[in-house]
mmCIF file of the N, C-alpha and C atoms, coordinates in Angstrom:
data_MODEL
# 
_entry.id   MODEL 
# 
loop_
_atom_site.group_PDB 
_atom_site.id 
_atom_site.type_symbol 
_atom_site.label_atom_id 
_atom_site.label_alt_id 
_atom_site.label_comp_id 
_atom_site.label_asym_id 
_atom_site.label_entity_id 
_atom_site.label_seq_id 
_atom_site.pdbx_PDB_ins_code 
_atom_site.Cartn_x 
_atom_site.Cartn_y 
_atom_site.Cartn_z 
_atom_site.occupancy 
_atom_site.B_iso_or_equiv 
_atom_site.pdbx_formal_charge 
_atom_site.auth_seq_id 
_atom_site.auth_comp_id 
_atom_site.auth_asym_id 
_atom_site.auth_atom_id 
_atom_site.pdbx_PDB_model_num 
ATOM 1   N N  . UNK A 1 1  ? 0.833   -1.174 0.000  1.00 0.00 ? 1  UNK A N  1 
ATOM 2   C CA . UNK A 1 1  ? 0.000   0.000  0.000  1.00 0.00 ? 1  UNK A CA 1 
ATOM 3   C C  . UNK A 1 1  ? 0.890   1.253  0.000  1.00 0.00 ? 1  UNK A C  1 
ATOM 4   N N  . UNK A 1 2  ? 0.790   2.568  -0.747 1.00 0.00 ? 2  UNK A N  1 
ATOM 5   C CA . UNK A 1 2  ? 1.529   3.271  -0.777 1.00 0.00 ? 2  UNK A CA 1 
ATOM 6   C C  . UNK A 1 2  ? 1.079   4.767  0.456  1.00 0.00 ? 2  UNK A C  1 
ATOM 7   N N  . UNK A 1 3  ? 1.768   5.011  1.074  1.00 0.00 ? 3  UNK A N  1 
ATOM 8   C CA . UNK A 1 3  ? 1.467   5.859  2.058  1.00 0.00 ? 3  UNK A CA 1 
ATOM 9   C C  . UNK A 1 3  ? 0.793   6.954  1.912  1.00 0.00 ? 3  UNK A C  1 
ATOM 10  N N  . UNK A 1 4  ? 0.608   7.614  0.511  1.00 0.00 ? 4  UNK A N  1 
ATOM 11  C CA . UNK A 1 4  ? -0.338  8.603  0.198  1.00 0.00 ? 4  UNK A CA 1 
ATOM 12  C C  . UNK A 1 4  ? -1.915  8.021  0.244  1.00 0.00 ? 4  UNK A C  1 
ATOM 13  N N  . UNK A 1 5  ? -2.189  6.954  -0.356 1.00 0.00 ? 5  UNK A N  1 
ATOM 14  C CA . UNK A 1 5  ? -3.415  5.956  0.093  1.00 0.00 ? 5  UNK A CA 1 
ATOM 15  C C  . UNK A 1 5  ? -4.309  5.821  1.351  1.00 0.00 ? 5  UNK A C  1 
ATOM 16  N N  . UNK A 1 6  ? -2.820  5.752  2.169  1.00 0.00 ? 6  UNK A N  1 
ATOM 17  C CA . UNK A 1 6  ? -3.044  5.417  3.819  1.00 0.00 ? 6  UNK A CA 1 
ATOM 18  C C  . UNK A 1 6  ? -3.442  6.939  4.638  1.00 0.00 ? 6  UNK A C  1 
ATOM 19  N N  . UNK A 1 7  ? -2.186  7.815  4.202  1.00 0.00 ? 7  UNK A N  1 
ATOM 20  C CA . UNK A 1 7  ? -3.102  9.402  4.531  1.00 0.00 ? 7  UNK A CA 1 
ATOM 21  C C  . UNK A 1 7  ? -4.885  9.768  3.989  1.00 0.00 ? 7  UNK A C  1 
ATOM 22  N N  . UNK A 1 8  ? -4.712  9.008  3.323  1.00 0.00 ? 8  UNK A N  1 
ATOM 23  C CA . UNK A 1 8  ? -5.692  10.040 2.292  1.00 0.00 ? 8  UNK A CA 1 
ATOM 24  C C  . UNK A 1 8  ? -7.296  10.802 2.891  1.00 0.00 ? 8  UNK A C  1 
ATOM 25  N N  . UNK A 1 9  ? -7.309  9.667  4.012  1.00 0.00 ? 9  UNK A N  1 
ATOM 26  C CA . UNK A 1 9  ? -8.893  9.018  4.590  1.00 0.00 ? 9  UNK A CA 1 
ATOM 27  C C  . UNK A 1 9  ? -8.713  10.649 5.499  1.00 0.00 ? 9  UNK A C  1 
ATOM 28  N N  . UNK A 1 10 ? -7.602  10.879 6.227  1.00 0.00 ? 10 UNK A N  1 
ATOM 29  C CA . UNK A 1 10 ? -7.654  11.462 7.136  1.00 0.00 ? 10 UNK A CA 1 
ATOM 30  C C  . UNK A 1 10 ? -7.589  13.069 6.388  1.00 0.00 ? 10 UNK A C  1 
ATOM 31  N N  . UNK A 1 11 ? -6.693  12.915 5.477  1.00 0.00 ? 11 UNK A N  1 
ATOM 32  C CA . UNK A 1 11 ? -6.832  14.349 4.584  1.00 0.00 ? 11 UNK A CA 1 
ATOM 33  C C  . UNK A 1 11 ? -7.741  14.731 4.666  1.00 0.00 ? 11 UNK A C  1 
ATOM 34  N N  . UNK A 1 12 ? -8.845  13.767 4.122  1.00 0.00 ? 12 UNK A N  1 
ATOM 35  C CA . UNK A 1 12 ? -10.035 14.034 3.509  1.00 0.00 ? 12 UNK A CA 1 
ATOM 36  C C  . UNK A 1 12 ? -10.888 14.789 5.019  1.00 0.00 ? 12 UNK A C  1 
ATOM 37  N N  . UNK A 1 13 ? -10.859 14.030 5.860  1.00 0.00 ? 13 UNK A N  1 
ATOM 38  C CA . UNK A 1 13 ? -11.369 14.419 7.164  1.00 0.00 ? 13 UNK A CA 1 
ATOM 39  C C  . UNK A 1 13 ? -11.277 15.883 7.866  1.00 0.00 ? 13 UNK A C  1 
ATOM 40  N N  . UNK A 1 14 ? -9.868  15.775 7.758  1.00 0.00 ? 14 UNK A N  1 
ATOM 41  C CA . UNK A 1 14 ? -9.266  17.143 8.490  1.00 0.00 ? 14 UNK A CA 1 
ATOM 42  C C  . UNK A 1 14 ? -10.185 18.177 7.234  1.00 0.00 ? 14 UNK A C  1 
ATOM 43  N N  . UNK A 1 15 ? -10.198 17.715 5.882  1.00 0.00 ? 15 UNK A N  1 
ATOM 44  C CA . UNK A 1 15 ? -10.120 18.901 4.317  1.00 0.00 ? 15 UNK A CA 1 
ATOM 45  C C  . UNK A 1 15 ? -11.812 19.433 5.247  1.00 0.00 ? 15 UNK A C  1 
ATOM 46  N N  . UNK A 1 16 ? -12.743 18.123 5.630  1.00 0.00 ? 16 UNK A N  1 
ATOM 47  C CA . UNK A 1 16 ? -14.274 18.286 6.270  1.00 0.00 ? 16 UNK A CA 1 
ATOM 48  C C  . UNK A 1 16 ? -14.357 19.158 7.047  1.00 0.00 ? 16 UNK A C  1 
ATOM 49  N N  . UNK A 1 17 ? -13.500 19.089 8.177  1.00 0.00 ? 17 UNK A N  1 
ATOM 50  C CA . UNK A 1 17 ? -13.829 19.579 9.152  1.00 0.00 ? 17 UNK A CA 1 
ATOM 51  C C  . UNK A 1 17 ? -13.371 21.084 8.634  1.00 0.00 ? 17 UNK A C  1 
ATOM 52  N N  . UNK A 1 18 ? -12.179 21.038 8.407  1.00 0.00 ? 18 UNK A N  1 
ATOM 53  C CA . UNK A 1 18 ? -12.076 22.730 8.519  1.00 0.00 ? 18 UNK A CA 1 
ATOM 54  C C  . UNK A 1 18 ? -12.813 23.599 7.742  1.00 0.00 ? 18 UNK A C  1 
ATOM 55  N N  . UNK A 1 19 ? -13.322 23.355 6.396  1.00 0.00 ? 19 UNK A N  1 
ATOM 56  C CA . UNK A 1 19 ? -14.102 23.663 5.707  1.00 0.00 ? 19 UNK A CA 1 
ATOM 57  C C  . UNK A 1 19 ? -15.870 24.162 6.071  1.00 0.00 ? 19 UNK A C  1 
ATOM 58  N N  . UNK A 1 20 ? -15.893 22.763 6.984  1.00 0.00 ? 20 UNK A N  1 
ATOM 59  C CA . UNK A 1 20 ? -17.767 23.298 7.851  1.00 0.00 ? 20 UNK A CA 1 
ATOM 60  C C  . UNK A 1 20 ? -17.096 24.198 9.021  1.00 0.00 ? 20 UNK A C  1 
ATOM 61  N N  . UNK A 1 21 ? -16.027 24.578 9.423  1.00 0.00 ? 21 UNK A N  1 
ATOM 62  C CA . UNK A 1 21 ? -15.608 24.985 10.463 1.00 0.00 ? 21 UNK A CA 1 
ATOM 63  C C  . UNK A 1 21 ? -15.674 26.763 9.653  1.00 0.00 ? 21 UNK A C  1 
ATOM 64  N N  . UNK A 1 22 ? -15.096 27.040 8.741  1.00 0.00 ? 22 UNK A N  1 
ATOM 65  C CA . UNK A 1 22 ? -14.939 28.199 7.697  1.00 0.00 ? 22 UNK A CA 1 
ATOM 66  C C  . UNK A 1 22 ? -16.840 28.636 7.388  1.00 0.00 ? 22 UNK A C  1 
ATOM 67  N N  . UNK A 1 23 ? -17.452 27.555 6.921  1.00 0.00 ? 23 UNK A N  1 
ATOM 68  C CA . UNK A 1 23 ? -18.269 28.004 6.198  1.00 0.00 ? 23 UNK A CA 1 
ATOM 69  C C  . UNK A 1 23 ? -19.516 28.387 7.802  1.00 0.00 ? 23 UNK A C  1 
ATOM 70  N N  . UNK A 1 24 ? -18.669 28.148 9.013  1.00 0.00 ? 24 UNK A N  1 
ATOM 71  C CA . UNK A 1 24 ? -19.802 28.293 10.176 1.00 0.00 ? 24 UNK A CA 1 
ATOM 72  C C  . UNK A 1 24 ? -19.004 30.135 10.963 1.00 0.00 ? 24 UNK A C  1 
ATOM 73  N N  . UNK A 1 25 ? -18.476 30.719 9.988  1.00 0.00 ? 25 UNK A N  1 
ATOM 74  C CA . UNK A 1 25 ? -17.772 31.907 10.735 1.00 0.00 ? 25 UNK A CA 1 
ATOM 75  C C  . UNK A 1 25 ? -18.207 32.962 9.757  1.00 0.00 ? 25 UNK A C  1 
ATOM 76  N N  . UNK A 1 26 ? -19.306 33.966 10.817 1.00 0.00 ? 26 UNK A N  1 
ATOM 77  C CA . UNK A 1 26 ? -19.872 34.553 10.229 1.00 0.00 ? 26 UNK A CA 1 
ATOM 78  C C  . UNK A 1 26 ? -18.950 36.369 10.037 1.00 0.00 ? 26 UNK A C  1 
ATOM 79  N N  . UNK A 1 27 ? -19.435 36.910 9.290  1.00 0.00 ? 27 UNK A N  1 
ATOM 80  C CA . UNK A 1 27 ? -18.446 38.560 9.487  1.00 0.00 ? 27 UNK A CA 1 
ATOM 81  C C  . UNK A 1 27 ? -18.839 39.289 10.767 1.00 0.00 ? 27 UNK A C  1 
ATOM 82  N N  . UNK A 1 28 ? -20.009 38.979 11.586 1.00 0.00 ? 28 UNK A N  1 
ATOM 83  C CA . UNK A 1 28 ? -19.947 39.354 13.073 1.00 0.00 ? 28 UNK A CA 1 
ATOM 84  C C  . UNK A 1 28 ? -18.951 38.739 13.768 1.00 0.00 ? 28 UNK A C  1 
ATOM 85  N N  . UNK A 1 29 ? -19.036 37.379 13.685 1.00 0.00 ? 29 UNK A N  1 
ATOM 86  C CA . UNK A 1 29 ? -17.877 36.580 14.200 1.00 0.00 ? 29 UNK A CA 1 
ATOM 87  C C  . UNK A 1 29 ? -16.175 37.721 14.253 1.00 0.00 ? 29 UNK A C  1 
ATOM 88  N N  . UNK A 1 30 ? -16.020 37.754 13.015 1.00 0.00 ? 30 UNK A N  1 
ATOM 89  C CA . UNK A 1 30 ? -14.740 38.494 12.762 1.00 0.00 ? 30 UNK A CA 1 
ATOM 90  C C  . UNK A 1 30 ? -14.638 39.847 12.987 1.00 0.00 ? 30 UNK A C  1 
ATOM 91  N N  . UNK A 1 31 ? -15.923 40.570 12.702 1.00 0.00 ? 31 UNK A N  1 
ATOM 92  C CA . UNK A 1 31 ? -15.976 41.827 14.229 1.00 0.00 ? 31 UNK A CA 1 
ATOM 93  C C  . UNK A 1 31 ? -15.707 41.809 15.152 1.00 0.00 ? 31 UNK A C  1 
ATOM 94  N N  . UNK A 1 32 ? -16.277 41.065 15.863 1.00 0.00 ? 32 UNK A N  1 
ATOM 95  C CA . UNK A 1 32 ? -15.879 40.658 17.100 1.00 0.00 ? 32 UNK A CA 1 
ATOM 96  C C  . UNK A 1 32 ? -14.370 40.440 17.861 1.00 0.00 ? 32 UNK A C  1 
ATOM 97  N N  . UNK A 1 33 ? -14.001 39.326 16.933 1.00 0.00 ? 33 UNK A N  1 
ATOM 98  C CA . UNK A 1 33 ? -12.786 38.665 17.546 1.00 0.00 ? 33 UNK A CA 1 
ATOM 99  C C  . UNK A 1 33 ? -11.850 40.274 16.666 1.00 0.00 ? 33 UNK A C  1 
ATOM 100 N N  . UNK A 1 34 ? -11.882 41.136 15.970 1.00 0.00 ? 34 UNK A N  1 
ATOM 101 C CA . UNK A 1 34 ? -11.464 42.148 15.353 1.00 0.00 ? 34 UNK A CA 1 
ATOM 102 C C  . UNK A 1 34 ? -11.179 43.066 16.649 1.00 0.00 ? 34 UNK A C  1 
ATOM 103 N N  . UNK A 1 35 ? -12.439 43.870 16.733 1.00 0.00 ? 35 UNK A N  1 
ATOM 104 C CA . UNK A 1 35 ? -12.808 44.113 18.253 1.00 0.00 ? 35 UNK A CA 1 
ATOM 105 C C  . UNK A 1 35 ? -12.412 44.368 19.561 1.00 0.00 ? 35 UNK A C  1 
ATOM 106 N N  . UNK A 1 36 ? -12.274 42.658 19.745 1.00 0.00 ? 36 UNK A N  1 
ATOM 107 C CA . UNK A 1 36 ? -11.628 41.954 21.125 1.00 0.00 ? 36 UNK A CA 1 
ATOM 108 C C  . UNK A 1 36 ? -9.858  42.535 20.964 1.00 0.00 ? 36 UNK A C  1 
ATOM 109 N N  . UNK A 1 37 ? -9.824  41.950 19.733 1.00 0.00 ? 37 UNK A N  1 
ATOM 110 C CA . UNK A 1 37 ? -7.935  42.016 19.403 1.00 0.00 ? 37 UNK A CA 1 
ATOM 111 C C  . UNK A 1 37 ? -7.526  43.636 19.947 1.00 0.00 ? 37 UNK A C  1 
ATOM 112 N N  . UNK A 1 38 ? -8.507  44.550 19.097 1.00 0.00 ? 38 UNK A N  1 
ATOM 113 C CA . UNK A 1 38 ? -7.686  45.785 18.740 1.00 0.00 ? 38 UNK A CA 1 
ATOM 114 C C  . UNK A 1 38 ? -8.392  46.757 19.696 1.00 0.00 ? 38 UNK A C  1 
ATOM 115 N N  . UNK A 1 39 ? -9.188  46.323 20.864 1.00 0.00 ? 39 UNK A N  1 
ATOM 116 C CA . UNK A 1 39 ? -9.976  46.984 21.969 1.00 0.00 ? 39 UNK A CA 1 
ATOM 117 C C  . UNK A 1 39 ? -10.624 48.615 21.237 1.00 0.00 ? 39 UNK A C  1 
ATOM 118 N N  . UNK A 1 40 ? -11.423 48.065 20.427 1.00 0.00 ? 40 UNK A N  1 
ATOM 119 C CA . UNK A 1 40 ? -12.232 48.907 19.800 1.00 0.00 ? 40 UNK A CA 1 
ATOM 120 C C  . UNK A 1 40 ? -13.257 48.873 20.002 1.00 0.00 ? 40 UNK A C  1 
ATOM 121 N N  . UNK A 1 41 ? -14.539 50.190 20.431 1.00 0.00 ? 41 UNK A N  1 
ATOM 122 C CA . UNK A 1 41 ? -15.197 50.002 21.526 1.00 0.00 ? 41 UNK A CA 1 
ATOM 123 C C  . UNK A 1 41 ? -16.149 51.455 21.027 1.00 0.00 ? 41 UNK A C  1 
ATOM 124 N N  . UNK A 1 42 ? -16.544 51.634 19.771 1.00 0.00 ? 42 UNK A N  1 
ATOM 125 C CA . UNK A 1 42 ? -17.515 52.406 19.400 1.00 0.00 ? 42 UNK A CA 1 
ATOM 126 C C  . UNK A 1 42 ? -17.934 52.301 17.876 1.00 0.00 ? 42 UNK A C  1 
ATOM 127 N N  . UNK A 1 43 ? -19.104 52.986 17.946 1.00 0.00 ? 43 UNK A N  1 
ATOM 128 C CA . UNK A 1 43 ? -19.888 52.537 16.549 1.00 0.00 ? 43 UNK A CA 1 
ATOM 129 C C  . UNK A 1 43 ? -19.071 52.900 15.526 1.00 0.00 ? 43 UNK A C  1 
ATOM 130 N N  . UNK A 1 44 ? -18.392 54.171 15.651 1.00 0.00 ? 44 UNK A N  1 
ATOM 131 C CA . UNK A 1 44 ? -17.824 54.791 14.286 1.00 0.00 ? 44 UNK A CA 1 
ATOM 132 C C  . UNK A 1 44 ? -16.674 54.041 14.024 1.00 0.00 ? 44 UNK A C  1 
ATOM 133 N N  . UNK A 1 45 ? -15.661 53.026 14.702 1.00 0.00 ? 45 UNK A N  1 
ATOM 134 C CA . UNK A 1 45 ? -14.791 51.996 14.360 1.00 0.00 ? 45 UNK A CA 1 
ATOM 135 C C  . UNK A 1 45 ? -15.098 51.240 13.999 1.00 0.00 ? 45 UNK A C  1 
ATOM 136 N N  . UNK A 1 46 ? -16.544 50.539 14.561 1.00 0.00 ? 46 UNK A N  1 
ATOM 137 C CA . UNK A 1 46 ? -17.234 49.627 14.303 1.00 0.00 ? 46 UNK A CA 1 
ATOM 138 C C  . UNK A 1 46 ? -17.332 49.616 12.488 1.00 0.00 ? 46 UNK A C  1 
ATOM 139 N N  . UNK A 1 47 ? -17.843 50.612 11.956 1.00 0.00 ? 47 UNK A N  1 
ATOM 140 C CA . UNK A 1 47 ? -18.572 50.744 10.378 1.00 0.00 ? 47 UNK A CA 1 
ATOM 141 C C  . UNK A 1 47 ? -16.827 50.670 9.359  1.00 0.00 ? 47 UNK A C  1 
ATOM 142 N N  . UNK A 1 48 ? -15.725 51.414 10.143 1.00 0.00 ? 48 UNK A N  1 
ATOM 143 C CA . UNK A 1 48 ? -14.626 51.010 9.361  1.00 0.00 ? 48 UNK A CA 1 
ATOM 144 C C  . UNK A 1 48 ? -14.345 49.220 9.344  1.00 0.00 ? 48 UNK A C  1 
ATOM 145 N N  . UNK A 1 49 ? -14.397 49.051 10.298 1.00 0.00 ? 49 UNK A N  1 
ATOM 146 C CA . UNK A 1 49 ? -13.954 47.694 10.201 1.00 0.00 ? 49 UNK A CA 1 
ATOM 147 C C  . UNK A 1 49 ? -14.744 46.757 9.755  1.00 0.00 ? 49 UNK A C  1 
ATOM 148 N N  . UNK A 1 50 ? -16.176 47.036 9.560  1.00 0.00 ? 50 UNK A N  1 
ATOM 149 C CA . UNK A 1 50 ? -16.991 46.666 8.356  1.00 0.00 ? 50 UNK A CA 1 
ATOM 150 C C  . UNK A 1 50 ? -16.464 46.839 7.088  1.00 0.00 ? 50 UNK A C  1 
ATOM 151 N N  . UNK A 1 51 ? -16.127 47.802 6.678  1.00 0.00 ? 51 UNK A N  1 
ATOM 152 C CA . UNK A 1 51 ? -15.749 48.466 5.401  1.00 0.00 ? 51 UNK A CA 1 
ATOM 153 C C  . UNK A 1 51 ? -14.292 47.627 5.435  1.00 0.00 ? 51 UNK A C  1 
ATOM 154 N N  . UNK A 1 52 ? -13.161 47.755 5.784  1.00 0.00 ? 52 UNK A N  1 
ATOM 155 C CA . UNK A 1 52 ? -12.130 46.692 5.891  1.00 0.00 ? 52 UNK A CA 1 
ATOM 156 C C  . UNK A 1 52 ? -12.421 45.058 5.507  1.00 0.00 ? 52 UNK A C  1 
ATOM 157 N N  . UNK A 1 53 ? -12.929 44.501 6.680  1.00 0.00 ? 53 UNK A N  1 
ATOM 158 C CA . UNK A 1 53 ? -13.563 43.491 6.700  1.00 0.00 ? 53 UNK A CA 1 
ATOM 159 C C  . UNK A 1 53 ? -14.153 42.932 4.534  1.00 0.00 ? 53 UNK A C  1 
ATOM 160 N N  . UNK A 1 54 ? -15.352 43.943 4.722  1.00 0.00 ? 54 UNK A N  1 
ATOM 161 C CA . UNK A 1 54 ? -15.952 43.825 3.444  1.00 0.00 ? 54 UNK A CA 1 
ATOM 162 C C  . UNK A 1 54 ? -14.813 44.061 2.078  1.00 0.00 ? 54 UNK A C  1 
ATOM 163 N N  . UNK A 1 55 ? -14.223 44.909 2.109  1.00 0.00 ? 55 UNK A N  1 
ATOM 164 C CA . UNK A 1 55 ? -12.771 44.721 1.108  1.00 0.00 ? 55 UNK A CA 1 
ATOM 165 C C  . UNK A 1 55 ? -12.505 43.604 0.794  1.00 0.00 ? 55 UNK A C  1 
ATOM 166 N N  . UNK A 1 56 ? -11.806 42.994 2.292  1.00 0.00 ? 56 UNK A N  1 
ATOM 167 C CA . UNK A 1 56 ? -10.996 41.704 2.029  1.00 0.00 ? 56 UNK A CA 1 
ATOM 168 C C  . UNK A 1 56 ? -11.822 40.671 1.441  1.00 0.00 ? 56 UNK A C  1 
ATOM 169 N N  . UNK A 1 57 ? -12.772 40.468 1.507  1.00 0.00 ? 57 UNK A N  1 
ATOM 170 C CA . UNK A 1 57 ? -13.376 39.480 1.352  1.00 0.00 ? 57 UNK A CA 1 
ATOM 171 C C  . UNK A 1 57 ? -14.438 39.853 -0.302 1.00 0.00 ? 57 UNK A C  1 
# 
């Protein structure tokens, strides 16, 4: 059996999980933890880092 074979099951697993893990993180989510990081703590930062946020993505 060749060892890429033997990985493969688990690739595939880890490829699952992180993927429903991505598609469950919402852009409040990343406000937030944005937020938390950079102790930002009013509306008018709030709408930039929307606007940031919304860029990147």
């Amino acid at each position: 059996m060749n060892i890429q074979l033997a990985l493969r099951d688990y690739y595939d697993e880890i490829q699952k999980a992180a993927e429903a893990r991505m598609s469950a993180i919402t852009l409040q989510d990343i406000i937030d933890t944005y937020r938390q990081k950079a102790g930002v703590n009013n509306e008018t930062e709030d709408m930039q880092i929307m606007r940031k946020v919304s860029q990147t993505l």
